[in-house]
N, C-alpha and C positions, 0 to 999 in steps of 0.2 A: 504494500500500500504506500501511496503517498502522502507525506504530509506537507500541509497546507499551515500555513501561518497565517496570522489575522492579517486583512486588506488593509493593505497601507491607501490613506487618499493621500495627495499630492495636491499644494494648493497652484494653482495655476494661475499667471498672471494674463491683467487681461491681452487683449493683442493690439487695442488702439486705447489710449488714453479718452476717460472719457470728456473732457473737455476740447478734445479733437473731432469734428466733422469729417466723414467719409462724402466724397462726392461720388450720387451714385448718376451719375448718367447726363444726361440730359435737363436744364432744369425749365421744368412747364409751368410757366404762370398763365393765370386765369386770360389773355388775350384769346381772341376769336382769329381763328384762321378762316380765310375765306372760301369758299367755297368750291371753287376752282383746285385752291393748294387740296383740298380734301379729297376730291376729285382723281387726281394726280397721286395721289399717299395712299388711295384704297387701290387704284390700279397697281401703285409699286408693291403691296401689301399682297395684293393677290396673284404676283410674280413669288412672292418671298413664305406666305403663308398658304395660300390657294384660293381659291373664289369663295371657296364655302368656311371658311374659316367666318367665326364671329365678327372679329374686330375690323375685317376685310367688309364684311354686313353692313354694320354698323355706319363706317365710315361712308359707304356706297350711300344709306338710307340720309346720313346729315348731309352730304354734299346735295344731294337732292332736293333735301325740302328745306332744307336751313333753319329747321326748328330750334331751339333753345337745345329741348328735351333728347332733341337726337345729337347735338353738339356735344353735349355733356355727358351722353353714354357714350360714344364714341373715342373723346377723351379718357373716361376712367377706361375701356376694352386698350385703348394705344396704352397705357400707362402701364398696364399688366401684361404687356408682351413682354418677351424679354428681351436684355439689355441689345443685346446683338440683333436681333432683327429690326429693334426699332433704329440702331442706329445703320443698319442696311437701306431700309426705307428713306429715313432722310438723308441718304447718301445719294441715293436714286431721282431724289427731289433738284440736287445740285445742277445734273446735268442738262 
């Protein structure tokens, strides 16, 4: 048989200081994007993610009708892709 000694824990430091801000990505303040740019960002979207993809949806449906309500799902759907496709997208926007 083996024996086993009690579980050592280990205090672990943390890995950023927290008075240190991590910058994650891109930063989205509440400005409207017009229509057109959405236009253009659900078609690059749907190069990068596929037609049927939600936030591909979403974006299709605000560039459309330009409601408020479909602006602002559309935003939080882009917000939640991940870091790398959204910045694919706006990459695709440049050109």
């Amino acid at each position: 048989m083996f024996r086993q000694g009690p579980l050592r824990r280990r205090a672990v430091a943390p890995l950023v200081a927290p008075e240190k801000k991590i910058a994650t990505g891109f930063p989205m303040d509440e400005t409207k994007i017009d229509r057109e740019a959405m236009g253009r960002l659900a078609k690059a979207l749907a190069f990068i993610c596929g037609a049927d993809h939600p936030t591909t949806v979403a974006l299709k449906a605000a560039a459309e009708s330009g409601g408020d309500r479909d602006i602002k799902n559309a935003r939080v759907l882009f917000l939640r892709l991940k870091q790398s496709d959204r910045r694919a997208a706006l990459a695709m926007l440049d050109d």
